[in-house]
N, CA, C and O of each residue as an XYZ file, in Angstrom:
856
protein
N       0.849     -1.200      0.000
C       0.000      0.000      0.000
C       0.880      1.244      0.000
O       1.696      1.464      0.895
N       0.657      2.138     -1.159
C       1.669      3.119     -1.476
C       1.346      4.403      0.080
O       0.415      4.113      0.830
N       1.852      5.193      0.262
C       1.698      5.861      1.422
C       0.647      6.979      1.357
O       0.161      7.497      2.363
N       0.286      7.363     -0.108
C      -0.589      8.343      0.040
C      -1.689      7.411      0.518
O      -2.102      7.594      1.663
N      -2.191      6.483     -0.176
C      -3.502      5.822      0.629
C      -3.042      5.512      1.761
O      -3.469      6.410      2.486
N      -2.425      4.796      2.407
C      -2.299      4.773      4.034
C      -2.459      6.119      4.973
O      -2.704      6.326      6.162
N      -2.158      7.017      3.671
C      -2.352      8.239      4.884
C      -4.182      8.787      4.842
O      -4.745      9.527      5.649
N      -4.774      8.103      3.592
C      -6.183      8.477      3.725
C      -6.670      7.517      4.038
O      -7.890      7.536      3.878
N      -6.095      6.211      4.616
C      -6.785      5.024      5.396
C      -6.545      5.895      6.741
O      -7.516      6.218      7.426
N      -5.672      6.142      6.980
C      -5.148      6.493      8.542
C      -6.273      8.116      8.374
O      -7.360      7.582      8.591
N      -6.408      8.726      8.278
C      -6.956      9.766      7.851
C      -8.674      9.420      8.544
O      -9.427      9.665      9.486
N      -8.530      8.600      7.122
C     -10.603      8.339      7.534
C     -10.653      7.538      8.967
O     -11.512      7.613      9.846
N      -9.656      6.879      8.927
C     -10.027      5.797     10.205
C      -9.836      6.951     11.586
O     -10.184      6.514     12.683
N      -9.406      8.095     11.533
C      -9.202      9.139     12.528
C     -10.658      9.882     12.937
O     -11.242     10.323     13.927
N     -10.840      9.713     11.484
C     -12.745     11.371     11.370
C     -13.773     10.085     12.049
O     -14.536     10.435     12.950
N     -13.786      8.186     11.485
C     -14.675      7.626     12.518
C     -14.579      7.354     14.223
O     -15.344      7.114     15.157
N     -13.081      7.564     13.972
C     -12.783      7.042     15.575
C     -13.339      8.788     16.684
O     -14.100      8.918     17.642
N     -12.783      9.447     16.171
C     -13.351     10.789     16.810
C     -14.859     10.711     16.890
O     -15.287     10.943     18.021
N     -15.847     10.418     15.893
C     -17.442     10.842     15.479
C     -17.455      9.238     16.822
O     -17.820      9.367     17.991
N     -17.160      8.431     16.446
C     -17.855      7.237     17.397
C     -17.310      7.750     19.296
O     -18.020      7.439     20.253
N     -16.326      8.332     19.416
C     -15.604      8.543     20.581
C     -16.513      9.707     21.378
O     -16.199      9.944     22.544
N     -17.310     10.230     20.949
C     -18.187     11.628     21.187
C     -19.510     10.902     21.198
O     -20.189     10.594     20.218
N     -19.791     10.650     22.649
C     -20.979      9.776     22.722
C     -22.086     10.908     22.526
O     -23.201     10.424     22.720
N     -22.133     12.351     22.181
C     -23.290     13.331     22.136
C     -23.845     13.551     20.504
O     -24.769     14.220     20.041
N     -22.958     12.780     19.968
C     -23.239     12.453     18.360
C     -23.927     10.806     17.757
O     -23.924     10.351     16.613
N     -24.412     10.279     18.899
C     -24.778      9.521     19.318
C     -26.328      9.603     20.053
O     -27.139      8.681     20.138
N     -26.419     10.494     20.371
C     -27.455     10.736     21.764
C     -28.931     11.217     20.991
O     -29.320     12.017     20.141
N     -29.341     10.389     21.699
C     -31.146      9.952     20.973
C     -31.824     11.691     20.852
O     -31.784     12.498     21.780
N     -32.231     11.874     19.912
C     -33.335     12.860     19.638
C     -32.547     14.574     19.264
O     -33.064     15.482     18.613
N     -31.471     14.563     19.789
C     -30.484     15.706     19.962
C     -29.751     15.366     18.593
O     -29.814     16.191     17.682
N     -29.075     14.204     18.427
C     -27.786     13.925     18.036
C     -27.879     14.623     16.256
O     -26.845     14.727     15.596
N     -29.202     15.025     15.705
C     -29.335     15.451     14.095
C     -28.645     16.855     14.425
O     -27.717     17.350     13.785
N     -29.366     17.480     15.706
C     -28.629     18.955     15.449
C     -27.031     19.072     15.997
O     -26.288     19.954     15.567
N     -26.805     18.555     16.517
C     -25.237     18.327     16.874
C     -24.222     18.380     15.937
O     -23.221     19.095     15.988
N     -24.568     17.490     14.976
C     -24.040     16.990     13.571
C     -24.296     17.805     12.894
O     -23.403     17.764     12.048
N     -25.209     18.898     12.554
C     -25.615     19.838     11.643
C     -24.545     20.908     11.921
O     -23.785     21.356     11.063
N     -24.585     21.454     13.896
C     -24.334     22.645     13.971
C     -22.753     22.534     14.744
O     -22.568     21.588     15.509
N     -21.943     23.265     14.569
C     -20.637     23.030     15.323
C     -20.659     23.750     16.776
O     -20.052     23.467     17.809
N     -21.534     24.731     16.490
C     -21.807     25.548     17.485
C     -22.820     24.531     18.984
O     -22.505     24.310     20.153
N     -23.922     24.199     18.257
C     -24.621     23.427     19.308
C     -23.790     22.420     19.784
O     -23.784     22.090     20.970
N     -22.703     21.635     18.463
C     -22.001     20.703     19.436
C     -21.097     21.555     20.595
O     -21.430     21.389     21.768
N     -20.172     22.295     20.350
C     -19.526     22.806     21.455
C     -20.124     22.919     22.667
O     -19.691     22.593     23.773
N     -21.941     23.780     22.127
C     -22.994     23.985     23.442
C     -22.974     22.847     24.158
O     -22.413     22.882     25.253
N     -23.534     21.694     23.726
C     -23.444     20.542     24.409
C     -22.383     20.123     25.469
O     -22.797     19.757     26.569
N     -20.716     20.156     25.159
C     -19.967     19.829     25.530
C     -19.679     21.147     26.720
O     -19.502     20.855     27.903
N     -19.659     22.481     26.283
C     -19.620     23.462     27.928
C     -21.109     23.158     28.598
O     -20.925     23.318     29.804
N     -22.084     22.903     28.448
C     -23.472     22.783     29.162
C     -22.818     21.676     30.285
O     -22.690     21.757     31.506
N     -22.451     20.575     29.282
C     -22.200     19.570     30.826
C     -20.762     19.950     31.489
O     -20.510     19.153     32.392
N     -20.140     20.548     31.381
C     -18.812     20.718     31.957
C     -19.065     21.874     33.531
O     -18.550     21.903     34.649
N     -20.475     22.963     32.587
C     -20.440     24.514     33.469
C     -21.508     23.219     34.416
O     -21.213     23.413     35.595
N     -22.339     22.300     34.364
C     -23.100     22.125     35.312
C     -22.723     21.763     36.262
O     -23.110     22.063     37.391
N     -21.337     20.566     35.728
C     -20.607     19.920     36.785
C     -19.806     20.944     37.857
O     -19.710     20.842     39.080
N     -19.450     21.621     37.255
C     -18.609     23.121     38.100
C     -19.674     23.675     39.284
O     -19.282     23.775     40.446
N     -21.071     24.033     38.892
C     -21.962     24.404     39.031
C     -22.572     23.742     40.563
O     -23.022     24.246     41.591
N     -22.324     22.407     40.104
C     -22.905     21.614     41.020
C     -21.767     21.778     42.687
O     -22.076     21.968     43.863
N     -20.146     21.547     41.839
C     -19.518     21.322     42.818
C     -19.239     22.357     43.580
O     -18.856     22.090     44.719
N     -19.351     23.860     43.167
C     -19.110     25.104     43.814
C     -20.259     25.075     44.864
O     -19.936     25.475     45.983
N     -21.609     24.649     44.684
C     -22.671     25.219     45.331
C     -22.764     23.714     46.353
O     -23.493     23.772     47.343
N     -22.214     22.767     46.142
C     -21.798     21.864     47.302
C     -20.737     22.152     48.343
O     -20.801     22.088     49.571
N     -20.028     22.391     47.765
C     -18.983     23.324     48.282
C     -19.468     24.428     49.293
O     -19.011     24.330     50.432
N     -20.208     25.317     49.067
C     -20.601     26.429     49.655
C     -20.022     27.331     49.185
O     -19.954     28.338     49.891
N     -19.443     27.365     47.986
C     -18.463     28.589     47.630
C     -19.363     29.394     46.691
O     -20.368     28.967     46.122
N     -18.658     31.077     46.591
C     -19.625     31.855     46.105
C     -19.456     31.680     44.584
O     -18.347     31.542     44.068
N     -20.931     31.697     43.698
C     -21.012     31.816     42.168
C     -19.621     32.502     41.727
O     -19.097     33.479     42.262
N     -19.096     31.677     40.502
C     -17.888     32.180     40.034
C     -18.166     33.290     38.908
O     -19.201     33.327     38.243
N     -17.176     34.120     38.796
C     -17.330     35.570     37.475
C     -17.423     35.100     37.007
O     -18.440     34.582     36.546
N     -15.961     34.926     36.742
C     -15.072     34.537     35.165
C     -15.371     32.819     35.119
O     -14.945     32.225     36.109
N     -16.002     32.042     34.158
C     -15.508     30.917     33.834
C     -14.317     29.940     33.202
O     -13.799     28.839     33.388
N     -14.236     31.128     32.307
C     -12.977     30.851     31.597
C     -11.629     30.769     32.155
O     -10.669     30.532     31.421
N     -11.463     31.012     33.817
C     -10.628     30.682     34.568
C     -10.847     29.065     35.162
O     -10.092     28.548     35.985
N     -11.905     28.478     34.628
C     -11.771     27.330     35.548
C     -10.874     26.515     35.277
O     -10.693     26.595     34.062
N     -10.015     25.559     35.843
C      -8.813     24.875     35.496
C      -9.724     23.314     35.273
O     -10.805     23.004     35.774
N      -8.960     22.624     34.470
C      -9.306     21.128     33.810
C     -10.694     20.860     33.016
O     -11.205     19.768     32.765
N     -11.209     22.278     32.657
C     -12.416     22.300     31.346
C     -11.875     21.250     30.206
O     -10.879     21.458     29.512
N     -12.639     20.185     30.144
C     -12.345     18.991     28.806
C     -13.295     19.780     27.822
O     -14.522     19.844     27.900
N     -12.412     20.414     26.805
C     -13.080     21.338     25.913
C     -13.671     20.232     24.940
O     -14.746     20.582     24.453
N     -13.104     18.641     24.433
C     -13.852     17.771     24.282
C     -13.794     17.910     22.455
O     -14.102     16.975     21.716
N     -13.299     19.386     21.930
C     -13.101     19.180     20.620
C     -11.690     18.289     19.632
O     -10.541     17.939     19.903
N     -12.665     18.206     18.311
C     -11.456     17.785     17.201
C     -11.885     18.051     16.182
O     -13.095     18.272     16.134
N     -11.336     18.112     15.336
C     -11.227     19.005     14.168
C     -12.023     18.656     13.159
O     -12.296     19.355     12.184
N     -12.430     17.479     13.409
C     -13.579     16.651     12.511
C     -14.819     17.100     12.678
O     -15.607     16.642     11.850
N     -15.399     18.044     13.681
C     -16.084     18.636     14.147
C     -16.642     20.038     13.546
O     -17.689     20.668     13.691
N     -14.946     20.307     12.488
C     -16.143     21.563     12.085
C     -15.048     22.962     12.993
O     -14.206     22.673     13.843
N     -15.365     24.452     12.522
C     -14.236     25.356     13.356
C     -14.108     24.648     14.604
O     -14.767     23.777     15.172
N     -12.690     25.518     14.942
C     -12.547     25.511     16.119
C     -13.170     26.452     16.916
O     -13.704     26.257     18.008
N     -13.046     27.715     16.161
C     -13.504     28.692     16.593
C     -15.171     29.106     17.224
O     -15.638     29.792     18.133
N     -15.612     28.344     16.270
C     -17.344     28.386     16.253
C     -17.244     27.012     17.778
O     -17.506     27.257     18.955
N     -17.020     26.337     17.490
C     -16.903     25.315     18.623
C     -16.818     25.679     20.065
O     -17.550     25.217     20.940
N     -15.681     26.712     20.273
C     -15.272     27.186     21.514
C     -16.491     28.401     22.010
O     -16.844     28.688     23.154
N     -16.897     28.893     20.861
C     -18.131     29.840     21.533
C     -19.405     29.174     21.718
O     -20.259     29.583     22.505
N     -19.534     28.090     20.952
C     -20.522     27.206     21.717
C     -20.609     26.772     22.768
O     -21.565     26.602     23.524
N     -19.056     26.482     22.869
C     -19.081     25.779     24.646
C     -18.628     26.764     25.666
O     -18.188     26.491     26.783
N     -18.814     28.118     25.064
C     -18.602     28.914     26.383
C     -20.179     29.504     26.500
O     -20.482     30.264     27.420
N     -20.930     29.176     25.711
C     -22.350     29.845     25.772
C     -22.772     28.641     26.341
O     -23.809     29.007     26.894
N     -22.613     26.981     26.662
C     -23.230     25.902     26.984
C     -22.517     26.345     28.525
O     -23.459     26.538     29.295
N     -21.614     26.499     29.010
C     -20.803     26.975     30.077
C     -21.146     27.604     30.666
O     -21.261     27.219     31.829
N     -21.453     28.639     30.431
C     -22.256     29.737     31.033
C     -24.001     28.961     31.511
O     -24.468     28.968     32.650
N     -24.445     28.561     30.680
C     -25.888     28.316     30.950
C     -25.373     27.141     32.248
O     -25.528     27.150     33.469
N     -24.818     26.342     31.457
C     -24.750     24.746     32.651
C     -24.373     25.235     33.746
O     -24.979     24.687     34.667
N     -23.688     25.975     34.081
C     -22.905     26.280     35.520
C     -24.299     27.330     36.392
O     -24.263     27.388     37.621
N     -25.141     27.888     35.819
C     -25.851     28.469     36.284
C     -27.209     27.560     36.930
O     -27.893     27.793     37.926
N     -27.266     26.695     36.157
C     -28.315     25.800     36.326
C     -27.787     24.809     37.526
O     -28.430     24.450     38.512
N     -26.592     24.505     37.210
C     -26.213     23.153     38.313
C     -26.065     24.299     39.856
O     -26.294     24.009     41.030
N     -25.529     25.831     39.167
C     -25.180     25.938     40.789
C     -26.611     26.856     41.648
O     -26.636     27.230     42.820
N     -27.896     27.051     40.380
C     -29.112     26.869     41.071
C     -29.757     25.715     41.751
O     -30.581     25.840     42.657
N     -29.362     24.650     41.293
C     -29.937     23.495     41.518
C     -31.165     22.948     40.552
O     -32.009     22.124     40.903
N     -31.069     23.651     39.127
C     -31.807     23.356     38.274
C     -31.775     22.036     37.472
O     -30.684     21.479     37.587
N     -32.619     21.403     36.726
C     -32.152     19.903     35.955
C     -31.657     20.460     34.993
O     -31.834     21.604     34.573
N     -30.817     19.387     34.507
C     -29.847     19.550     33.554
C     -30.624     19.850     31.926
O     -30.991     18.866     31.284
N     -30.772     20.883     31.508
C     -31.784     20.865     30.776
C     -31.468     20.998     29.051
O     -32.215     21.266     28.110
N     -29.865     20.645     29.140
C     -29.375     21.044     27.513
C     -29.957     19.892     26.097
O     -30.101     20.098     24.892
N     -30.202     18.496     27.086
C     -30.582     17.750     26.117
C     -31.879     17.760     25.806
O     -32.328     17.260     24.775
N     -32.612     18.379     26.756
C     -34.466     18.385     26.257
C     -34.073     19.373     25.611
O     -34.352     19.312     24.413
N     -33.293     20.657     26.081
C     -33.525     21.942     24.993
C     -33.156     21.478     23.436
O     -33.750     21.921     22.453
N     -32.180     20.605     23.391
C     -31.533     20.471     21.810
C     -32.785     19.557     21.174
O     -33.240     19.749     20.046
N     -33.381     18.258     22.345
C     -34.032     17.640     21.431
C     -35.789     18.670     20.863
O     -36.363     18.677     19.774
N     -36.049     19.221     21.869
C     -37.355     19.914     21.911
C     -37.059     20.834     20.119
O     -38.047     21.250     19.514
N     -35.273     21.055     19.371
C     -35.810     21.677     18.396
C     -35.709     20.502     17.609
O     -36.741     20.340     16.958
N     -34.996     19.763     17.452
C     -34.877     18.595     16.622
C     -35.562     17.812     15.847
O     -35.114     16.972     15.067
N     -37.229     18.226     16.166
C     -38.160     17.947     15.549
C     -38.394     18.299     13.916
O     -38.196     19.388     13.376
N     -38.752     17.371     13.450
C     -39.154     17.484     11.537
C     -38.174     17.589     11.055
O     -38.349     18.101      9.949
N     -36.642     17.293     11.334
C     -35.283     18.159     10.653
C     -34.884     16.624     10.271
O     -34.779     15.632     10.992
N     -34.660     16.837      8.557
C     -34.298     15.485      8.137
C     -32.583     14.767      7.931
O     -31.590     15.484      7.806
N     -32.560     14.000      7.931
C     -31.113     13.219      8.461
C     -30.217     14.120      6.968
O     -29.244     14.829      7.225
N     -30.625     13.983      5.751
C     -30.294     13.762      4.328
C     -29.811     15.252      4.095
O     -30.531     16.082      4.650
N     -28.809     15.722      3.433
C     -28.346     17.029      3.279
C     -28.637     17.781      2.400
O     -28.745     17.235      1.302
N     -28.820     18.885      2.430
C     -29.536     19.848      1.579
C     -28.073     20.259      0.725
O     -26.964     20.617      1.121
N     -28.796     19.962     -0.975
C     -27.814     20.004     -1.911
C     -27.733     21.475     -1.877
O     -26.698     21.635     -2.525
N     -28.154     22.718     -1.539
C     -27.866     24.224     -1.205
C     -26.561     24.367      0.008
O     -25.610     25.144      0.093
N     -26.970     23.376      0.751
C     -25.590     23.451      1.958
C     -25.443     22.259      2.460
O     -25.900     21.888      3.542
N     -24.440     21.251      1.268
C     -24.189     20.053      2.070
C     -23.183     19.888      3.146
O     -23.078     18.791      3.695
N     -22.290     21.081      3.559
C     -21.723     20.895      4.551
C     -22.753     21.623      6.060
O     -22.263     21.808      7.174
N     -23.646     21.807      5.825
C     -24.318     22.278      6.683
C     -23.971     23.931      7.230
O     -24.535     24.226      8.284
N     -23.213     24.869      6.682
C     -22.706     25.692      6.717
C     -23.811     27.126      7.347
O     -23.803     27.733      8.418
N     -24.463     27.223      6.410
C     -25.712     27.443      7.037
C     -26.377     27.724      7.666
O     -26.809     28.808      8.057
N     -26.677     26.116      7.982
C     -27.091     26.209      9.056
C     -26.730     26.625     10.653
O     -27.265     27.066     11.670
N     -25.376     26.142     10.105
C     -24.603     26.486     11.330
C     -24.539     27.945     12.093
O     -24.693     28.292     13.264
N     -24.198     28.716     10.709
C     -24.439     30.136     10.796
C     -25.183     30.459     11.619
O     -24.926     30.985     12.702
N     -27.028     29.931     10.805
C     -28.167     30.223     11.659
C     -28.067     30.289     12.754
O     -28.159     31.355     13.362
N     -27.794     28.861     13.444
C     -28.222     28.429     14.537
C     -27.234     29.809     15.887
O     -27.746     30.531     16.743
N     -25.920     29.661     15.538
C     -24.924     30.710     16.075
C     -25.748     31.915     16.326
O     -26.046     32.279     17.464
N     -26.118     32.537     15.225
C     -27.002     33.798     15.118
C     -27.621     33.858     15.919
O     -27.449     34.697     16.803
N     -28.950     32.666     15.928
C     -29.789     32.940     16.546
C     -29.815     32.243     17.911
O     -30.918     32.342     18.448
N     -28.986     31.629     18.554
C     -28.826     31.668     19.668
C     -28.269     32.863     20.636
O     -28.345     32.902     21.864
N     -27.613     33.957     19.637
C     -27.213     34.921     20.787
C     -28.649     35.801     20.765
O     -29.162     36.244     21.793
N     -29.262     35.995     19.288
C     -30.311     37.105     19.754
C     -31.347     36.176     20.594
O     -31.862     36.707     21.577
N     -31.664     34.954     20.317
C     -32.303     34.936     21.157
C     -32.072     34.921     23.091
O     -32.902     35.225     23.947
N     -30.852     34.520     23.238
C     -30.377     35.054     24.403
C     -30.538     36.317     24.974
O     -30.929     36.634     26.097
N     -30.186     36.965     24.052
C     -30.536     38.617     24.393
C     -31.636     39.136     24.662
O     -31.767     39.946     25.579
N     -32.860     38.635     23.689
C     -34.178     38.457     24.142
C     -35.101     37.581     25.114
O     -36.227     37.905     25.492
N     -34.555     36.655     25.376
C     -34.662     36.434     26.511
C     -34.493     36.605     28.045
O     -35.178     36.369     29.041
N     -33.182     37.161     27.761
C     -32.823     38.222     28.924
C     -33.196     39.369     29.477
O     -32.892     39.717     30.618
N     -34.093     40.213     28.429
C     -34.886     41.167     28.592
C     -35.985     41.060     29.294
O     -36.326     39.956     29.720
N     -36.606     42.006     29.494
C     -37.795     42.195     30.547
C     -39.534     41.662     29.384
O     -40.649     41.221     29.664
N     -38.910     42.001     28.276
C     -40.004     41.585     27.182
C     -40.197     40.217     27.359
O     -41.283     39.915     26.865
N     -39.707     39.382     27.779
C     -39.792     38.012     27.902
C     -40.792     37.394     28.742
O     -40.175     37.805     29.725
N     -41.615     36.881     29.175
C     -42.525     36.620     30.187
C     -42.730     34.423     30.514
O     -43.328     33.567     31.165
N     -41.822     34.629     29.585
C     -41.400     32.344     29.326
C     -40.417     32.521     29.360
O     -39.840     33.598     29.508
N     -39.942     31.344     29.209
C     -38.531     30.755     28.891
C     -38.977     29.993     27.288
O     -38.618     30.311     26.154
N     -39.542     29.311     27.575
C     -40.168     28.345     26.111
C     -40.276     29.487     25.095
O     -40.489     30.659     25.405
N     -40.126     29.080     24.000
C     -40.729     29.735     22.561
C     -40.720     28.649     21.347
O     -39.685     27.986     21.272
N     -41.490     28.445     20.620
C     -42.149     27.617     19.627
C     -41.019     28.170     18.470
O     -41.045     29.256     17.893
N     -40.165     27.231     18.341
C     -38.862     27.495     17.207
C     -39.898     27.855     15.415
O     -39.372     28.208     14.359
N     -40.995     27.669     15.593
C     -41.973     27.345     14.612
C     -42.068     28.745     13.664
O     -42.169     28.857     12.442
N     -41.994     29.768     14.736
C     -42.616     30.954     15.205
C     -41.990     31.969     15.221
O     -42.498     33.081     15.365
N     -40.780     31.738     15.075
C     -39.552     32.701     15.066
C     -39.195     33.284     13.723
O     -39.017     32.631     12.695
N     -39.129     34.299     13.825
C     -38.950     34.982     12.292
C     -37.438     34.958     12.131
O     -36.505     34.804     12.919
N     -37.561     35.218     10.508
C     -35.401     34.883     10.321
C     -35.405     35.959      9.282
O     -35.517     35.548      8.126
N     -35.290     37.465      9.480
C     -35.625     38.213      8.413
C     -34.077     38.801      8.159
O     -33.810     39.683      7.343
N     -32.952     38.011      9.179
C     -31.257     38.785      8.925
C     -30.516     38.395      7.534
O     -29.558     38.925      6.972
N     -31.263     37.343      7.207
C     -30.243     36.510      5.999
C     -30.237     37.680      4.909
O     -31.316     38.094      4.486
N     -28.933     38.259      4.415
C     -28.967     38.969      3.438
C     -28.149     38.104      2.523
O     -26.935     37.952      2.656
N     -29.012     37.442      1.414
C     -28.454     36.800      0.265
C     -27.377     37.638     -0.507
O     -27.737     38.734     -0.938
N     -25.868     37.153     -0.756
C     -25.251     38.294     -1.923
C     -25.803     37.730     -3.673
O     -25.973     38.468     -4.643
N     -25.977     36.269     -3.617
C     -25.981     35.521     -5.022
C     -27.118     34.532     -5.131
O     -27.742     34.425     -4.076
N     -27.389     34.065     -5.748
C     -28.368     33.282     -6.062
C     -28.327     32.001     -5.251
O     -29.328     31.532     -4.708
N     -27.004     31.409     -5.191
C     -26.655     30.231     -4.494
C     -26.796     30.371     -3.165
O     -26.989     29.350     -2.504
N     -26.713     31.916     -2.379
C     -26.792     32.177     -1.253
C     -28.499     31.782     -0.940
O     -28.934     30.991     -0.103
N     -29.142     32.496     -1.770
C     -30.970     32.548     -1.943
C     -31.343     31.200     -1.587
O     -32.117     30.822     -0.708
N     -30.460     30.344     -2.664
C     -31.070     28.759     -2.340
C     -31.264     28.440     -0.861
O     -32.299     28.016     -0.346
N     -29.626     28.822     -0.012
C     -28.852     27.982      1.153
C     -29.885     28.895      2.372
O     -29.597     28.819      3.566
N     -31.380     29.941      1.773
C     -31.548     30.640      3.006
C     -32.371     30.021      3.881
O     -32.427     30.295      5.079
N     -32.973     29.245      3.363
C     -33.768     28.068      3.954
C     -33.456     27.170      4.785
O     -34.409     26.784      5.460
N     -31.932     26.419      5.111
C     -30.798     26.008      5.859
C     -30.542     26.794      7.064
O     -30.622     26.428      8.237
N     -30.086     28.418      6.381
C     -29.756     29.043      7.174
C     -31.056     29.233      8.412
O     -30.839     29.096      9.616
N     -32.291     29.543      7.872
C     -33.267     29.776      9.127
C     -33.668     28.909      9.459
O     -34.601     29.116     10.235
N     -33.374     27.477      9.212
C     -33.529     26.279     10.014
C     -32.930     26.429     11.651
O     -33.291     26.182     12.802
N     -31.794     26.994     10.924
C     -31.068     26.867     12.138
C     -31.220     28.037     13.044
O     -31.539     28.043     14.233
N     -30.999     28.792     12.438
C     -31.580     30.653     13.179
C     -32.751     29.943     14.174
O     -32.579     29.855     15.390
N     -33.872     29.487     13.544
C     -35.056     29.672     14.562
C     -34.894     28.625     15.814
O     -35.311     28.879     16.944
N     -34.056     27.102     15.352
C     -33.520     25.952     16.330
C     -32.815     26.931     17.199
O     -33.252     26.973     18.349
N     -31.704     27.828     16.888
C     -30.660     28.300     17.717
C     -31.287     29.652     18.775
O     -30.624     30.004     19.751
N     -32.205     30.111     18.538
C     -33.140     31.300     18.920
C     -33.549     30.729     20.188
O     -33.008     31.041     21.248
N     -34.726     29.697     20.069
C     -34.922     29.019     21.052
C     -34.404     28.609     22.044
O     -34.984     28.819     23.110
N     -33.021     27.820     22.034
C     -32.402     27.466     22.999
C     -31.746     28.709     23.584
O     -31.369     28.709     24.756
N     -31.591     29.848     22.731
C     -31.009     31.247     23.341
C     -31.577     31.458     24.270
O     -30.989     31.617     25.340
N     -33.091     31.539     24.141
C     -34.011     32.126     24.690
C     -34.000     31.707     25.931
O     -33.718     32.428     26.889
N     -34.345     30.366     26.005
C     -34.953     29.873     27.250
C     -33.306     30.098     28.034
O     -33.286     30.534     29.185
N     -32.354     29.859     27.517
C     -30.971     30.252     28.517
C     -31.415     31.313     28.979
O     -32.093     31.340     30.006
N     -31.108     32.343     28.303
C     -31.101     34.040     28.893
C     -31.954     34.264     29.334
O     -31.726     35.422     29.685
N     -33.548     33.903     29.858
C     -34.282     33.743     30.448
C     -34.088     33.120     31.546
O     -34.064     33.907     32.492
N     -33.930     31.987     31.853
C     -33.391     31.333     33.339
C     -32.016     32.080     33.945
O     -31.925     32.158     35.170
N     -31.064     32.568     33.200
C     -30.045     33.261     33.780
C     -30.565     34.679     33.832
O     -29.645     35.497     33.838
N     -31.671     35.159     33.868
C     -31.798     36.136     34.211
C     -31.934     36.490     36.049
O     -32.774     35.931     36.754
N     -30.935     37.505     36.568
C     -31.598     37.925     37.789
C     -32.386     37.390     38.857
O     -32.200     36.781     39.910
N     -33.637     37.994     37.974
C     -35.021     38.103     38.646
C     -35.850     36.708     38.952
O     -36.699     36.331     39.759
N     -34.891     35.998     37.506
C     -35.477     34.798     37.399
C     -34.363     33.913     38.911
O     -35.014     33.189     39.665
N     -33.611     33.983     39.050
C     -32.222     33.098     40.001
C     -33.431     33.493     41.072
O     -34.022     32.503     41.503
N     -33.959     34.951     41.641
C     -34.296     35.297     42.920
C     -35.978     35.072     43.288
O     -36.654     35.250     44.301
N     -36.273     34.562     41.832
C     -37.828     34.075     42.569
C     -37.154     32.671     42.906
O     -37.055     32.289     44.072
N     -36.687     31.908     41.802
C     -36.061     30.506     42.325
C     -35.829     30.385     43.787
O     -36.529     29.579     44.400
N     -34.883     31.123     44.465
C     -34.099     31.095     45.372
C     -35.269     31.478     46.726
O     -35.132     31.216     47.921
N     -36.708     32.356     45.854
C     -37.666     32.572     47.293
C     -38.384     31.332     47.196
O     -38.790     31.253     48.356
N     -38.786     30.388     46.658
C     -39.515     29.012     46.759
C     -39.152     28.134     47.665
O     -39.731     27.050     47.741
């Protein structure tokens, strides 16, 4: 076997051993948007890391931490088969932020109902407009911070919002091929909105201090 194929045997046998080694690409009802979005995967991977932190500070008795990004032995959990790095790491500092708030309220762990609750009607098979899922990915990024933001606001009166329902009016097409991929893109916008939402809503304030009067 001449060496260029050994290096794309060794190669592919690397992208399955990583995808099988990541049991959240795997995980029932969640696992379509994971694979779609690089961003939700990262979310996934800081959600359970900030809860565990979350949990152990407020066992502890120690006070809510600022900064997260100081915590020492975060298993950031990425590889490159995954999609940016970059998009990855802000996923899991936006899953980080939420998980650590929840575990050190004493809230349930709520990242996998949130991912599966959008996961609904979204088909396995790739859209010849964005077969790398690109897109979508975008979307979902997007619209997880505004919807964070809006959720965080006083306009908010839920945490829940019907991903159904969410308008996606940011996509500015430059080309025709863009026009096709906009449909991808607000797949994910309205999936990623949602889970914004209901975060920045539970990390709100007002919301920690009715919790905390029950």
């Amino acid at each position: 076997m001449g060496r260029f194929a050994l290096s794309l045997c060794l190669g592919a046998a690397f992208a399955v051993s990583a995808q099988a080694q990541d049991l959240h690409l795997r995980e029932t009802g969640s696992a379509v948007v994971l694979s779609r979005s690089t961003f939700a995967h990262g979310y996934r991977h800081g959600y359970e890391e900030g809860y565990h932190v979350g949990n152990t500070d407020i066992s502890l008795g120690t006070m809510p931490r600022a900064k997260l990004t100081a915590v020492r032995g975060l298993k950031l959990g990425y590889s490159s088969q995954f999609g940016s790095r970059h998009v990855f790491e802000q996923g899991f500092h936006a899953g980080l932020k939420a998980g650590y708030g929840d575990g050190y309220s004493g809230r349930a762990f709520r990242a996998v109902d949130s991912l599966r609750s959008v996961a609904g009607s979204m088909e396995e098979a790739r859209s010849p407009a964005d077969p790398q899922f690109a897109y979508f990915d975008e979307g979902f990024f997007s619209g997880y911070n505004d919807g964070f933001e809006r959720g965080g606001s006083d306009q908010s009166s839920t945490a829940q919002v019907d991903f159904h329902l969410v308008g996606c009016s940011n996509f500015h097409p430059a080309t025709q091929r863009d026009l096709s991929a906009q449909e991808s893109y607000c797949e994910g916008y309205r999936r990623g909105f949602a889970v914004g939402h209901a975060d920045g809503y539970v990390l709100r304030p007002d919301t920690a201090r009715l919790e905390a009067s029950k």
